[in-house]
C-alpha positions in Angstrom: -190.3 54.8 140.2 -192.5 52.3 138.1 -192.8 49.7 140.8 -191.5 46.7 138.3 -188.1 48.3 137.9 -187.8 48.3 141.4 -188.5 45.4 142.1 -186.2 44.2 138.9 -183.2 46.2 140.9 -184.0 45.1 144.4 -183.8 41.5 142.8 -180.4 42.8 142.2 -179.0 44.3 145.0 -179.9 47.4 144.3 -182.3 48.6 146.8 -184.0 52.6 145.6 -184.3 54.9 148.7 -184.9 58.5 147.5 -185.4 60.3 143.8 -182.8 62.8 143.2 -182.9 66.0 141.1 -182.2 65.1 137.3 -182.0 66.8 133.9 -184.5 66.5 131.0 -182.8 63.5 129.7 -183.4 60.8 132.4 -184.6 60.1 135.9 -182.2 59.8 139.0 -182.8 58.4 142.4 -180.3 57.7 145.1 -179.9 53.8 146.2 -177.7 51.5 148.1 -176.4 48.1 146.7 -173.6 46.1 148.7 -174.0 48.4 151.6 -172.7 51.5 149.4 -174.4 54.2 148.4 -175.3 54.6 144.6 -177.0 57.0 142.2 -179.4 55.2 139.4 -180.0 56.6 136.7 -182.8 55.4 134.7 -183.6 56.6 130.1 -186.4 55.4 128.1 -185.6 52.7 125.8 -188.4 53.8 123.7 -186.7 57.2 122.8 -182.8 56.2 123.2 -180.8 53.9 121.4 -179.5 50.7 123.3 -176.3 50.5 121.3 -175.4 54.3 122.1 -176.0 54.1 125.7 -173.7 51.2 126.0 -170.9 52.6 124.2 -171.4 55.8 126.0 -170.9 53.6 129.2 -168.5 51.6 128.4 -166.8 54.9 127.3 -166.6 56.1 130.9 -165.5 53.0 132.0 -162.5 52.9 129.4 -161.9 56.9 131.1 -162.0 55.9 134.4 -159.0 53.6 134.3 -156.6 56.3 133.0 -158.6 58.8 135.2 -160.1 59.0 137.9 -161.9 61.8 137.9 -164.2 60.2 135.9 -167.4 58.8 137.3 -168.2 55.4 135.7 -171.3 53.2 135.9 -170.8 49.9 138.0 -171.2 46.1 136.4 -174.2 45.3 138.9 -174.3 42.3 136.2 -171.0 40.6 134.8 -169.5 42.9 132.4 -172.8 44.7 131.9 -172.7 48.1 132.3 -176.1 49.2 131.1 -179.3 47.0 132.6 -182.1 46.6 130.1 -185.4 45.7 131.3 -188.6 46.4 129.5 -188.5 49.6 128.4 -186.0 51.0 131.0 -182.2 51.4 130.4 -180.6 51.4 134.0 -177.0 52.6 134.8 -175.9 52.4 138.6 -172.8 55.1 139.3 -171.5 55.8 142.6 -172.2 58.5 145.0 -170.2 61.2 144.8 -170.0 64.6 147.0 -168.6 68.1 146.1 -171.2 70.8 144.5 -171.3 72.5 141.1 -169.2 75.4 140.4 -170.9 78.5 140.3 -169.1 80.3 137.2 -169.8 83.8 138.8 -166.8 83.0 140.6 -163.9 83.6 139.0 -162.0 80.9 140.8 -165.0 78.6 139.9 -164.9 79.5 136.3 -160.9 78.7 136.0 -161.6 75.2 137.7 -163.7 74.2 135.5 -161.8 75.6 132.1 -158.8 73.6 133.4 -160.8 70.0 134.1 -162.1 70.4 130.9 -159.2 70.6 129.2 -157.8 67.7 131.1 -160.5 65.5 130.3 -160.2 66.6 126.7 -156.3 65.1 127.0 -157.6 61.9 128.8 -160.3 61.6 125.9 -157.3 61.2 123.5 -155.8 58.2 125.2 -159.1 56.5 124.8 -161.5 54.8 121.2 -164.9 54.6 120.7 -167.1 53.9 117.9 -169.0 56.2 118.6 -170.3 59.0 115.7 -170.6 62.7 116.1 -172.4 64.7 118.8 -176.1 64.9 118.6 -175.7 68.6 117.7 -173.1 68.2 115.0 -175.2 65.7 113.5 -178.4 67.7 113.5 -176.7 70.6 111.1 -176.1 70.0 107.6 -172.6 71.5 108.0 -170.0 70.0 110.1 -167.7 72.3 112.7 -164.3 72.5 110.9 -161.9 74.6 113.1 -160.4 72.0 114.4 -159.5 68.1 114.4 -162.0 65.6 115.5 -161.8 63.5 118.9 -163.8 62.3 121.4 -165.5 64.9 124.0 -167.7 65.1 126.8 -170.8 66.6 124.5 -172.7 68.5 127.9 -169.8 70.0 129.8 -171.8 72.1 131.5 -171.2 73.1 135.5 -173.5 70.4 136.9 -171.7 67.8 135.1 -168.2 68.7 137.1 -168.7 68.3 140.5 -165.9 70.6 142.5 -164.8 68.7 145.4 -162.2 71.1 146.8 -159.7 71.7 143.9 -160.8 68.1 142.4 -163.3 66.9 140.5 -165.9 64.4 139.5 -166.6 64.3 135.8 -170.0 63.3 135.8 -172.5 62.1 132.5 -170.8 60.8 129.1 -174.2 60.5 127.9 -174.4 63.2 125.0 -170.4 62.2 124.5 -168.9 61.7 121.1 -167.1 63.5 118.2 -166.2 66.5 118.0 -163.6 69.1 118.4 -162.3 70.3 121.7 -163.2 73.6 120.5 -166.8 73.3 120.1 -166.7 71.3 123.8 -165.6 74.5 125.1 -168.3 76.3 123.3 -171.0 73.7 124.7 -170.4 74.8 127.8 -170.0 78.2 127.2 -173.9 77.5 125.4 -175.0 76.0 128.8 -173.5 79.0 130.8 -175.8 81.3 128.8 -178.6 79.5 128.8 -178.4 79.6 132.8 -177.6 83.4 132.7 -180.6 84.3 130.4 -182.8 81.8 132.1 -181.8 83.9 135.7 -181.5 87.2 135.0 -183.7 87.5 131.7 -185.7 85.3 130.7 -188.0 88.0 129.0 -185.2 90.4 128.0 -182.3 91.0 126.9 -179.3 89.2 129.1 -176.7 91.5 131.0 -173.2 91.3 129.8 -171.4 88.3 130.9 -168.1 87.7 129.5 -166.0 87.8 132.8 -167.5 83.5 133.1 -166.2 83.1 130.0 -163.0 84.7 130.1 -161.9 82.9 133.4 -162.4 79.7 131.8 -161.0 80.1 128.9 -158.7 81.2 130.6 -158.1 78.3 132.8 -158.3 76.0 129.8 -155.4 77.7 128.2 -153.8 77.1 131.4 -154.0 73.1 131.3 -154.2 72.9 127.5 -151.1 75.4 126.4 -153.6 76.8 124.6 -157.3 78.2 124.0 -159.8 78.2 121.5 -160.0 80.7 118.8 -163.3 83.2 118.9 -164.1 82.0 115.5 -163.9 78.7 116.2 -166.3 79.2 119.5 -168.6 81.7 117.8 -169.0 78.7 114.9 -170.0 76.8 118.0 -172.2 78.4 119.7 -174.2 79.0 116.5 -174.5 75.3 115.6 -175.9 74.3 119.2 -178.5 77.4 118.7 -179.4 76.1 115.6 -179.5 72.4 116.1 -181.5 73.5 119.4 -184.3 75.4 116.9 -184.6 72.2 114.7 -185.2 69.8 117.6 -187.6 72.3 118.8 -189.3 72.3 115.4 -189.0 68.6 115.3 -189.0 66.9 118.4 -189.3 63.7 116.9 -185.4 64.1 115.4 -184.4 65.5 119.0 -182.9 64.2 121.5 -184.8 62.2 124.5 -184.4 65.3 126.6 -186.3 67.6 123.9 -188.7 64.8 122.7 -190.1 64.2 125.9 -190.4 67.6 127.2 -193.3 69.8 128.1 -195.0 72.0 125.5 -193.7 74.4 128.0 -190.6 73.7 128.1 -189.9 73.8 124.5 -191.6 77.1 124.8 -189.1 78.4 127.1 -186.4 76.7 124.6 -187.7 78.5 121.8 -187.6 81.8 123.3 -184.0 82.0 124.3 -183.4 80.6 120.9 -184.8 83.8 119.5 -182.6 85.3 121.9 -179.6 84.2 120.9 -180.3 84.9 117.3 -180.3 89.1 117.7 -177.8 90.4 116.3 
């Protein structure tokens, strides 16, 4: 950690003990501030936009009152969610346990369909002015199989922690319009990305629709309902394709994409060609 910000958060309370395993979008590191354990989580203020990141905040905060399985940054400041300090744009969450779900399990797979449709009901009950996903907003067509609302934007496995049969919803930071539909399909996006990037990474990937059919299964189960195949096949084809523009322009991507290796974006582009054979 750049040595400034920690001394900026140990001026704070906010004391860093150990860096954590994070995505492509940020850095994490495990602290402790008031005698509690914490999780910081640091984005560049150079490749994000200030105003977005506090909605997006201030968005989980607004969730976690009506519930509580949402994980919500802290106010290490009064009423400031979001700490700004040079180029750094700091959120402090608190530590949570439980572990990923591991959608090879059928029970796994269920869990997770029916959290997500729960936090799509919660993310009714709740405004924000924020726009449309980054993905929606990358393709000059909008998805139109269904009515627009608030969702999670990455509700992939890592971002629902399973803590027997609760959970922790963790990471509003790609959150904003869309349709639940296309939510669903996100993660159903994620879940073959992980598959391919296992099992196949030069080939083609085995056949993996018993995931998929669990959770939309359990999502039908919460929601009274489940998304249509067109509607989740519409889906899965605007992520692909907003994933192949970012990758052609980087500088339109998000921070995750825009600040990755040249081999990362590699590996992006080829399960992009993937998931374009017929």
């Amino acid at each position: 950690m750049d040595p400034s910000l920690r001394t900026f958060l140990g001026s704070r309370g906010v004391e860093i003990r150990e860096p954590l395993v994070g995505g492509h979008q940020s850095t994490v590191h495990r602290a402790v501030s008031g005698g509690v354990d914490v999780v910081v989580k640091v984005v560049d203020a150079r490749s994000s936009e200030i105003a977005t990141v506090r909605r997006q905040a201030t968005l989980a905060r607004d969730l976690a009152a009506i519930d509580p399985r949402v994980v919500a940054p802290i106010a290490i400041e009064v009423d400031d969610l979001v700490l700004v300090t040079g180029h750094h744009l700091v959120t402090v969450l608190p530590l949570v346990g439980g572990r990923a779900p591991d959608l090879d399990d059928r029970d796994d797979a269920v869990w997770l369909g029916r959290h997500l449709a729960r936090l799509h009901a919660s993310l009714r009950e709740v405004s924000s002015d924020l726009g449309l996903v980054a993905s929606l907003r990358a393709g000059a067509h909008g998805i139109v199989t269904g009515e627009e609302q608030l969702i999670h934007g990455d509700p992939g496995a890592s971002n629902f922690l399973r803590d027997g049969d609760d959970a922790h919803v963790l990471d509003l930071g790609e959150a904003g319009l869309g349709t639940c539909a296309y939510d669903v399909s996100l993660a159903l996006f994620s879940r073959r990305f992980e598959v391919w990037s296992r099992d196949a990474p030069d080939g083609p990937a085995p056949d993996d629709e018993a995931a998929p059919e669990a959770l939309l299964e359990g999502y039908e189960t919460e929601a009274g309902h489940r998304p249509g195949a067109e509607a989740l096949a519409e889906g899965l084809g605007i992520r692909r394709e907003a994933l192949a523009r970012w990758i052609d322009d980087p500088d339109q991507a998000p921070i995750g994409i825009r600040t990755a290796t040249p081999e990362w974006r590699r590996v992006l582009a080829r399960f992009v060609d993937h998931e374009r054979r017929p």
